[in-house]
C-alpha positions as CSV (number, residue, x, y, z in Angstrom):
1,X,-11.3,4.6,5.5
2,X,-8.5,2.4,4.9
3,X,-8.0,3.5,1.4
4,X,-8.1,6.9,2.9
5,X,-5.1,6.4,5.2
6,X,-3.4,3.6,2.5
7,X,-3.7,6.9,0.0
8,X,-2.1,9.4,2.2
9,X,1.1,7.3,2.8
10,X,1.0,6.3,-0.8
11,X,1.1,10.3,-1.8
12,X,3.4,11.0,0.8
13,X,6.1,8.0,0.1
14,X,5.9,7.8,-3.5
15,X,4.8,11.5,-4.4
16,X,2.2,10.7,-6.3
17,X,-0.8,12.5,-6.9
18,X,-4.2,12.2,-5.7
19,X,-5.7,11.9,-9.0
20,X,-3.6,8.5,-9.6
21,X,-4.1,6.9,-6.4
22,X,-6.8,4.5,-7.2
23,X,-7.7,0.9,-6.2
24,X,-6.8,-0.3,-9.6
25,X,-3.2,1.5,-9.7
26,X,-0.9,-0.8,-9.3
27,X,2.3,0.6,-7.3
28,X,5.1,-0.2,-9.1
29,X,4.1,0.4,-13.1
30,X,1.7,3.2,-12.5
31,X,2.8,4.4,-9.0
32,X,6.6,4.6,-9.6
33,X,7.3,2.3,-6.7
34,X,10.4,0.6,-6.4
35,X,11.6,-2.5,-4.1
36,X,13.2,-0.2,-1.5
37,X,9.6,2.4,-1.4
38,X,7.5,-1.0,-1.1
39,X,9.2,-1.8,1.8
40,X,9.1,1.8,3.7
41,X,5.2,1.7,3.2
42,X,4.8,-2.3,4.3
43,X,6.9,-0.8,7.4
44,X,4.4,2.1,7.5
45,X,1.2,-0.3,7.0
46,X,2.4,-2.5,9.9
47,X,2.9,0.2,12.2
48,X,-0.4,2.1,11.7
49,X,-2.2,-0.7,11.6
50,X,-0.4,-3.4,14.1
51,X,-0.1,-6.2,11.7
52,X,2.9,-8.3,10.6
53,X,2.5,-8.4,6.6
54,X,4.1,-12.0,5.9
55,X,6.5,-11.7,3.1
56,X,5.0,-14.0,1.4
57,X,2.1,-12.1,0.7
58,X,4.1,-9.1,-0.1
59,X,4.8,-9.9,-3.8
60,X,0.8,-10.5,-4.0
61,X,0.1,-6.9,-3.6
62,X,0.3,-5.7,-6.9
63,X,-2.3,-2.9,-7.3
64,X,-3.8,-0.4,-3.9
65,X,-7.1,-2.2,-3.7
66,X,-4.8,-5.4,-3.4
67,X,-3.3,-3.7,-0.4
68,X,-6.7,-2.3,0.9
69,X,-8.3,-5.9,1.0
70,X,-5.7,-7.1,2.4
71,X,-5.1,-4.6,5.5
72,X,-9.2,-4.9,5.8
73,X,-8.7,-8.8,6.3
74,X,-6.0,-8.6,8.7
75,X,-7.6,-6.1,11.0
76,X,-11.3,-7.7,11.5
């Protein structure tokens, strides 16, 4: 369910297709995110799920499944 949701703000932010929105694509080199797009979708993460992501654990989240596992820890 949460890559579900993570995937339609990733398509919808980034324009990226369904086909290369996977858990191993990381956002930047295969996603065509840049610093300023990272930030918009940690702003959307936070408010769809109600959680702070720390910034330290911002430049951690290198691939979807990173931010999947992640959203999935904070909101048990």
């Amino acid at each position: 369910m949460v890559f579900d949701e993570l995937t339609a703000m990733i398509t919808n932010q980034l324009k990226a297709t369904l086909e290369k929105v996977t858990r191993e694509a990381r956002l930047v080199e295969d996603l065509g995110a840049d610093s300023a797009n990272v930030m918009v979708l940690i702003m959307d993460i936070e408010d769809h799920y109600g959680i702070q992501v720390e910034d330290s654990a911002i430049t951690s989240l290198k691939t979807v499944g990173d931010v999947v596992d992640y959203i999935e820890e904070k909101t048990k």
